[in-house]
C-alpha positions as CSV (number, residue, x, y, z in Angstrom):
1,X,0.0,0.0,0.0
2,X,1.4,3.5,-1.3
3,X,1.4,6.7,0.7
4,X,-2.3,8.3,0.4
5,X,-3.6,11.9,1.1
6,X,-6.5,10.2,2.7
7,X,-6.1,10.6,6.5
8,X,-7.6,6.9,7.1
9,X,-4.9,5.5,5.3
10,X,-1.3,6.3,5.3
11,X,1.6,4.4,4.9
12,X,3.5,5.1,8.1
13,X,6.8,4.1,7.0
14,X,6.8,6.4,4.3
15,X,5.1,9.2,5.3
16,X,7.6,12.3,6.2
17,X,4.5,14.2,7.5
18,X,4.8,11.3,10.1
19,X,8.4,11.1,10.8
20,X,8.0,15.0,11.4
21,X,5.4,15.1,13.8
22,X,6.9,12.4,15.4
23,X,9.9,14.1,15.5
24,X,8.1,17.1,17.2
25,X,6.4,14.6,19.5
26,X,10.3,13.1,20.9
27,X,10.9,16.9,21.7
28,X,8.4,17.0,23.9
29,X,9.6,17.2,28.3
30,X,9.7,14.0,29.5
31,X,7.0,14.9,31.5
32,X,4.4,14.1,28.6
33,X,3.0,11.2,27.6
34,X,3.0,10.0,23.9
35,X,1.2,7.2,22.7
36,X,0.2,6.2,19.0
37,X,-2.3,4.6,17.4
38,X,-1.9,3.9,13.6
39,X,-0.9,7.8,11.9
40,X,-3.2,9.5,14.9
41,X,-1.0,10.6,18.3
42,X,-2.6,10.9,21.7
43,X,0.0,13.6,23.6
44,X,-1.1,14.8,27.8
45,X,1.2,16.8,29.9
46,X,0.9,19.4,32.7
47,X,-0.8,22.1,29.4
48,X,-3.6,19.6,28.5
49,X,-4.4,16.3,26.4
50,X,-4.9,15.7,23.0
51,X,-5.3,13.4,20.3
52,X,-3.6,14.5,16.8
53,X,-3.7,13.3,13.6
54,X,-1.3,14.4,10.8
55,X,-3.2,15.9,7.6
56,X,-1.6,16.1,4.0
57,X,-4.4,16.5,1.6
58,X,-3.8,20.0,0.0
59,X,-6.8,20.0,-1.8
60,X,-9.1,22.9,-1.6
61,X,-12.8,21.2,-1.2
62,X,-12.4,20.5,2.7
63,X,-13.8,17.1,1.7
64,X,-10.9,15.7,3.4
65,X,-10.9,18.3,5.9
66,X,-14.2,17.0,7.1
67,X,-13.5,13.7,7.1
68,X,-10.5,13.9,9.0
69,X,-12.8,16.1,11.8
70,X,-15.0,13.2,11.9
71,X,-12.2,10.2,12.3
72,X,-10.9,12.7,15.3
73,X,-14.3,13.5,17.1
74,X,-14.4,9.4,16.8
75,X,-11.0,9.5,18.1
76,X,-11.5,12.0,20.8
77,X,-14.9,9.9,21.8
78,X,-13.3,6.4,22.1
79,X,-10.4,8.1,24.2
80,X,-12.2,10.0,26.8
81,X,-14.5,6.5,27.1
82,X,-11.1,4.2,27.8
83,X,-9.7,7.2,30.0
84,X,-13.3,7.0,31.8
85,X,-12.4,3.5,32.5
86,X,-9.0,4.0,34.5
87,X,-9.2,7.8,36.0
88,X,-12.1,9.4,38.5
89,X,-11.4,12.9,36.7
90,X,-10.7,13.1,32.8
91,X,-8.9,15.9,31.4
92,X,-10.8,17.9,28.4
93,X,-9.2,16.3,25.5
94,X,-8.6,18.8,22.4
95,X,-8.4,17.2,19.0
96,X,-6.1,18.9,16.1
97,X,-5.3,18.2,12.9
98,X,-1.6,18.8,12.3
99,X,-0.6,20.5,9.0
100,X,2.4,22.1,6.7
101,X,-0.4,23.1,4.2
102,X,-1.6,26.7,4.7
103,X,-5.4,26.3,5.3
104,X,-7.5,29.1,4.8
105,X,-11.3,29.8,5.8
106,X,-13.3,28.1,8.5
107,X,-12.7,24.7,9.2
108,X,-14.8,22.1,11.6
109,X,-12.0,21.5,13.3
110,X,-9.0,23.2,15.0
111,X,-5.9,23.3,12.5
112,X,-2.3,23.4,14.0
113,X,1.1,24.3,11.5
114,X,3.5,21.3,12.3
115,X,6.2,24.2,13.0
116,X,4.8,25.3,15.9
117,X,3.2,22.2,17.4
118,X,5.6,21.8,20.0
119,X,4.4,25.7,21.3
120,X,1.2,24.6,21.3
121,X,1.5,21.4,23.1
122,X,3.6,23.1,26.0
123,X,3.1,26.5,26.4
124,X,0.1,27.7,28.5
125,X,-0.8,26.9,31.6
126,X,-1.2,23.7,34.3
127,X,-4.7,22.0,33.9
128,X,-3.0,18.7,34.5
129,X,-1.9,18.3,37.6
130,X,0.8,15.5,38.6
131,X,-1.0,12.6,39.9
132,X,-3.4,12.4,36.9
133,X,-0.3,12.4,34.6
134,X,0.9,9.5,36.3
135,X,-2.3,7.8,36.4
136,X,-2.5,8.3,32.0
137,X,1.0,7.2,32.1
138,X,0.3,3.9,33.7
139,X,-2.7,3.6,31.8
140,X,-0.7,3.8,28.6
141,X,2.4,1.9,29.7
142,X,-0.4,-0.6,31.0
143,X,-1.7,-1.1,27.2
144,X,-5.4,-0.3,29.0
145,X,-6.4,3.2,26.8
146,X,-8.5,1.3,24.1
147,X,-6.3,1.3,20.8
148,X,-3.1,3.5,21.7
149,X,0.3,2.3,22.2
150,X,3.0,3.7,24.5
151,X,5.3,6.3,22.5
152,X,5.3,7.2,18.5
153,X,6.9,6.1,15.7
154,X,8.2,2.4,15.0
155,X,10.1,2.1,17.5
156,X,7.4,3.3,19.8
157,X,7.8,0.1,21.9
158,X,11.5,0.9,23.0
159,X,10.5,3.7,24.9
160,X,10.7,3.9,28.7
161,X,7.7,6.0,30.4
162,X,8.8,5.8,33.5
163,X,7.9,8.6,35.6
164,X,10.5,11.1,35.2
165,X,12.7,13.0,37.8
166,X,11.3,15.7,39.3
167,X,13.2,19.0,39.0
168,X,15.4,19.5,42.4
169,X,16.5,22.3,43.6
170,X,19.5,23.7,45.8
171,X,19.3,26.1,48.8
């Protein structure tokens, strides 16, 4: 199967939009969690959660606009229902569609530039706190959050989410 513009079905291994926002994604402070699930990303840290999904389709009908809204208010829906299942508070869950196209007009859906992902994904502030991080971590690392896998990319598998050191400071 060949790389497709079709959101639903992309050839992970040789899609650079994917290695990119993957990429992005390994940047992140260890204290985020990264898990995959096929070409779509679910990311939560201390400035919120969120479920991604890559979009290359440069056409100008926002056919495919609309369909990848819909595969990510699916994706947004079966992940708050899993996190419902493991956590007594879930975190709002934003869904974006992550871009190097330069979309104009409105769009059903909120559209991020891959450049400044990383921004988005950190800056802002806490409405995560600590111990709900650690509970989606173990959820994840646990294999219990419905159809996402712990990290991104292919070698998603090798990565250690361990809880990560807390910042110390001296006096």
């Amino acid at each position: 199967m060949g790389a497709s513009t079709d959101t639903n079905n992309v050839n992970l291994h040789d899609d650079p939009m994917q290695r990119r926002l993957d990429g992005v994604l390994s940047s992140l402070p260890p204290l985020y969690v990264v898990a995959a699930g096929d070409d779509a990303r679910f990311v939560a840290g201390p400035s919120g959660a969120f479920v991604l999904l890559p979009h290359t389709d440069t056409s100008r009908n926002g056919a495919g606009i609309s369909a990848a809204a819909n595969r990510l208010d699916h994706l947004v829906l079966s992940t708050r229902t899993a996190l419902c299942d493991h956590l007594s508070w879930i975190p709002f869950l934003d869904s974006l569609l992550v871009s190097e196209a330069d979309i104009k007009g409105p769009t059903p859906v909120t559209i991020v530039a891959l450049d400044l992902l990383h921004d988005v994904l950190t800056e802002g502030p806490a409405v995560i706190d600590d111990a709900t991080l650690a509970a989606i971590r173990e959820t994840v690392r646990a294999e219990r959050l419905d159809r996402w896998t712990v990290g991104s990319g292919s070698g998603a598998a090798r990565i250690d989410l361990c809880d990560p050191a807390q910042p110390t400071t001296t006096r």
